[in-house]
N, C-alpha and C positions, 0 to 999 in steps of 0.2 A: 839020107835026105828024107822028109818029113812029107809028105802028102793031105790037101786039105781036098775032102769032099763036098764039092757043092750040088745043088738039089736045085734044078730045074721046075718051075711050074708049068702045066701044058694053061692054053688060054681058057680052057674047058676049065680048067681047076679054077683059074681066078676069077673067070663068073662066078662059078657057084660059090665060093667064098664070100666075093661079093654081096651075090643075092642073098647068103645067109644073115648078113651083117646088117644089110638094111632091112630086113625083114624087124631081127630083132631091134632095129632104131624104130622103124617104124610101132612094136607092139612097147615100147618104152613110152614115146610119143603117145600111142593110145592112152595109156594108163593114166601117165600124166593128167592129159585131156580130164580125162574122166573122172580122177579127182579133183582138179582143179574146179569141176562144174557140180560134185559134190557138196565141194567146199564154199560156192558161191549160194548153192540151195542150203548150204544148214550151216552158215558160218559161226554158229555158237548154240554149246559151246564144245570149246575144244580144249581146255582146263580150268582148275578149278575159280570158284569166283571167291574173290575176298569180301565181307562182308563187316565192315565197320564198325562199330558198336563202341560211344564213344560215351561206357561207364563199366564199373568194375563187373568181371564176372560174377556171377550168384545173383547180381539184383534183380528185381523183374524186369526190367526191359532186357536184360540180355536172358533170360530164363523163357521169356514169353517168345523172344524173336527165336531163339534156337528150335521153339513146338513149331513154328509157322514154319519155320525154314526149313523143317526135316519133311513138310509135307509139299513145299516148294520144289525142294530136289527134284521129288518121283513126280511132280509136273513136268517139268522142263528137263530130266535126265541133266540137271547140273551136280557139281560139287560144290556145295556152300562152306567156307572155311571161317570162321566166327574168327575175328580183329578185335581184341577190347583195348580201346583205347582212353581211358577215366583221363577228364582231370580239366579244369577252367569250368567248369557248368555244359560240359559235353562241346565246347568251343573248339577243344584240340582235335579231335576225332574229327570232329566237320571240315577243319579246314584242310585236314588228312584227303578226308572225301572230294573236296575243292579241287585240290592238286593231282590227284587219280589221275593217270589216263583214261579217256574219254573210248575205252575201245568196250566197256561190257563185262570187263574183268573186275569190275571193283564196285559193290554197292553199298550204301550208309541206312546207318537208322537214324532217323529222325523224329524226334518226339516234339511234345507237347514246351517243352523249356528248350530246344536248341532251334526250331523253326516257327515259334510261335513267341516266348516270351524274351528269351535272348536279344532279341532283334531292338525289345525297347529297353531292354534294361540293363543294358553292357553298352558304354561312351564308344567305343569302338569294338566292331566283330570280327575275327579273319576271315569271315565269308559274307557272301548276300545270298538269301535265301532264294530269292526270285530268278537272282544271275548268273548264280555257280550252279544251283542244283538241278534236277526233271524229276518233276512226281511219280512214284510209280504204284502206290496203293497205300490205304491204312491197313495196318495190320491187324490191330487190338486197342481195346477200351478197357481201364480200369479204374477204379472210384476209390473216392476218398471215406471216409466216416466221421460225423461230429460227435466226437464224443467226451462225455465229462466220467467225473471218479464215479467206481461204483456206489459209493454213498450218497452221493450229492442230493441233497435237494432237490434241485433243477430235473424235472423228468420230461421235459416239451422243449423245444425251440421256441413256442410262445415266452415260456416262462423263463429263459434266456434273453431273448431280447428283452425281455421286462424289468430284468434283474440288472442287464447290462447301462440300460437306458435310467435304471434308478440311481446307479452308481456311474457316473461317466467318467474314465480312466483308471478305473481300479479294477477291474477284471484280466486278466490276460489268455493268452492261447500262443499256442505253439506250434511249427510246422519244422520239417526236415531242411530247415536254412531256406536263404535270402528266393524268392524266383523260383521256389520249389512248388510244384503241385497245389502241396498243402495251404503254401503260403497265400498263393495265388488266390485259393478257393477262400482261404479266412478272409484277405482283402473285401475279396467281391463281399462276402457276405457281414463285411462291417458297413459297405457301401451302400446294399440293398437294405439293410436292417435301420441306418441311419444310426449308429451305436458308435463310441469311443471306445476302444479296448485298446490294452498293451500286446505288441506281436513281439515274442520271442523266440529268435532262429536257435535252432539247435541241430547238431550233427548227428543228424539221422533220427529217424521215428522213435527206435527204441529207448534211448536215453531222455526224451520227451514222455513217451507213454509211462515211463518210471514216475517218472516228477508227478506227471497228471495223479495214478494212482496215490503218490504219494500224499497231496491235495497242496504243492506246491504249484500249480497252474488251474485254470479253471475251466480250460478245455483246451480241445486240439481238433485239427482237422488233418487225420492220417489215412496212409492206406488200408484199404478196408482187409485185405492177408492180413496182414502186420498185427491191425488190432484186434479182431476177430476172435482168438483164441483168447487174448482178456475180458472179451463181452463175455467170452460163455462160461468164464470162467468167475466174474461177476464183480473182478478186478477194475472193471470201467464198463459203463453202459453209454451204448448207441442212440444218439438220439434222430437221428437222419444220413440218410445215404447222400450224397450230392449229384447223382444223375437225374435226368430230366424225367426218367419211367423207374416205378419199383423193377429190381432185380429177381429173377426169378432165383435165387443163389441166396437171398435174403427180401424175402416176400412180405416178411413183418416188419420190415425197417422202411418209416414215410421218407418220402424226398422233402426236400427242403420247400419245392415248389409246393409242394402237399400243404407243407408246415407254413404258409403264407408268403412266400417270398416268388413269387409267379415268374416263371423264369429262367430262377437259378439253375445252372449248370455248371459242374465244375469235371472234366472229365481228361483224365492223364491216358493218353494217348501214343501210341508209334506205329513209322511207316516204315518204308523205306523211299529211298533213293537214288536214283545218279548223279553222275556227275555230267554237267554240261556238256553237250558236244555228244553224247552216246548214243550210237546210231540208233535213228528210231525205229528198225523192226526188231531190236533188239527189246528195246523197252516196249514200244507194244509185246512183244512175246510174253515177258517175263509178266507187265500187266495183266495181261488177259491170264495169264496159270495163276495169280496172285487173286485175282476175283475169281476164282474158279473153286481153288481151293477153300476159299475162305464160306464156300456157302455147303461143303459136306458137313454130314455130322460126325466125324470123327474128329475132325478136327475144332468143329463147337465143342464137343465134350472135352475133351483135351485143355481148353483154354478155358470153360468153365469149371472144373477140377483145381485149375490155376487160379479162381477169383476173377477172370476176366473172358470181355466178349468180344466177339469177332469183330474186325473192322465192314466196314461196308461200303460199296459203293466205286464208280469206276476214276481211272485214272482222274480224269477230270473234274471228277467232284471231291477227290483230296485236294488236287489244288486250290480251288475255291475253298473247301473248308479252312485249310492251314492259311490261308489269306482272312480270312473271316477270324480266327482264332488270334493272329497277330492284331489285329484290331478290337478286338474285346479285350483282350490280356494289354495291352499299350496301355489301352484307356483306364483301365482297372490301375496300372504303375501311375500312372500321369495324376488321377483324380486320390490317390492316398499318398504321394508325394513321397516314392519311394526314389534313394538317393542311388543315381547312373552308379553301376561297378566298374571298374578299370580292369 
């Protein structure tokens, strides 16, 4: 016959069993607690953030956002994960950024063609600037160059317009396609000049600045990287920068305003981002590191090394700018009677 042993508890034992049990519920409980109120004082962030960028890798707007973002990080102790998403005139990226969840984990770049020119030159947007997005800073400034072959004649913007307005519709120029920068800044500056020229888009700068040297075009309005190394090389010469102050980066190149046209600015631009609905100490946060950073000099030399200057100014007066910017750039499409894109 088989014998089974069973083990009594005295009550002494089941207290203390007891009290050991709740002791540790209760120091579980703490813990909890105390992350949880952790986690209410620094709720972000807690991985890493995707960062949008709605054109190919290598161009400058994703070259210039990766310098700014790497000194963003060590503000804010985030992780910035660079997102290239090229293609529609930076429309697909944005509407990317639209659809984000609203929690802090997802920011876009926005430049000077997807929140400012896009808005009037595309029949339909998948986003509205105003309604999807929250401004959170400008990043960076970089310019364009007027420039013709290196032989040309033409050594002034005076004697440009004078040549253009002699001949009216037989001059041409060139910019990096439809709503580009470039294109933009030639517009204006057929507007301000009062001149007829032929505008011919072309896919990408380089294949343009080819033609120009070649003296199949009679100027272009590119970025000033791009061209740079053909001025010194003597391959095309500079006749004006398009920013509103000479560059300290090129201090012998007049502006256009210099060169008569009072005014003129033509300035490619990027910020960033969120998406609607993103809590706002979150965006405050990341604003206030993003004006922070942007006024070291590490990070000015950094970005003038790259051809361009730091953005400036606080959340609030991005917005206003990029509202301002869609209203100069409209009117510029409207008054040269550029045809809506699909």
């Amino acid at each position: 016959m088989k014998f089974e042993r069973h083990t009594h508890c005295s009550l002494g034992d089941r207290i203390k069993r007891f009290t050991t049990a709740f002791a540790a519920l209760a120091f579980g409980a703490a813990c909890s607690l105390t992350s949880s109120v952790q986690a209410a004082e620094d709720p972000w962030p807690h991985k890493p953030v995707t960062v949008i960028v709605p054109s190919a890798a290598g161009g400058s707007g994703d070259v210039l956002s990766r310098i700014v973002l790497s000194h963003l990080a060590r503000a804010t102790n985030a992780n910035f994960v660079v997102d290239n998403r090229p293609g529609a005139a930076g429309n697909i990226g944005m509407a990317m950024v639209k659809r984000a969840a609203p929690d802090g984990y997802t920011l876009g770049y926005g430049n000077i063609n997807t929140l400012a020119v896009n808005p009037s030159l595309f029949s339909k947007l998948p986003y509205d600037v105003q309604r999807d997005f929250v401004p959170v800073g400008r990043m960076f400034s970089i310019y364009n160059l007027l420039v013709v072959r290196g032989d040309s004649p033409i050594k002034n913007v005076a004697e440009l317009i004078a040549l253009a307005k002699k001949e009216p519709g037989k001059l041409s120029y060139a910019a990096a396609g439809t709503g580009s920068s470039g294109h933009m800044g030639g517009e204006l500056f057929k507007k301000m000049a009062g001149i007829d020229v032929l505008f011919i888009p072309y896919n990408g700068d380089p294949p343009s600045l080819t033609d120009l040297a070649g003296g199949r075009l009679d100027y272009t309005f590119t970025n000033a990287s791009v061209a740079w190394p053909l001025v010194k090389s003597g391959k095309l010469r500079a006749l004006a920068i398009t920013s509103r102050e000479r560059i300290p980066l090129y201090p012998n190149l007049p502006t256009l305003d210099e060169s008569g046209l009072k005014g003129y600015e033509n300035v490619s631009w990027g910020g960033l981002v969120f998406p609607k609905g993103t809590p706002q100490p979150i965006v405050d946060r990341v604003s206030a590191a993003l004006e922070k950073v942007l006024k070291s000099d590490a990070l000015r030399k950094e970005l003038t090394d790259a051809n361009a200057s730091v953005g400036t100014g606080t959340r609030e007066e991005f917005a206003r700018f990029v509202a301002s910017e869609q209203k100069k750039w409209g009117g510029v499409i409207e008054s040269a009677h550029i045809p809506k894109q699909n």
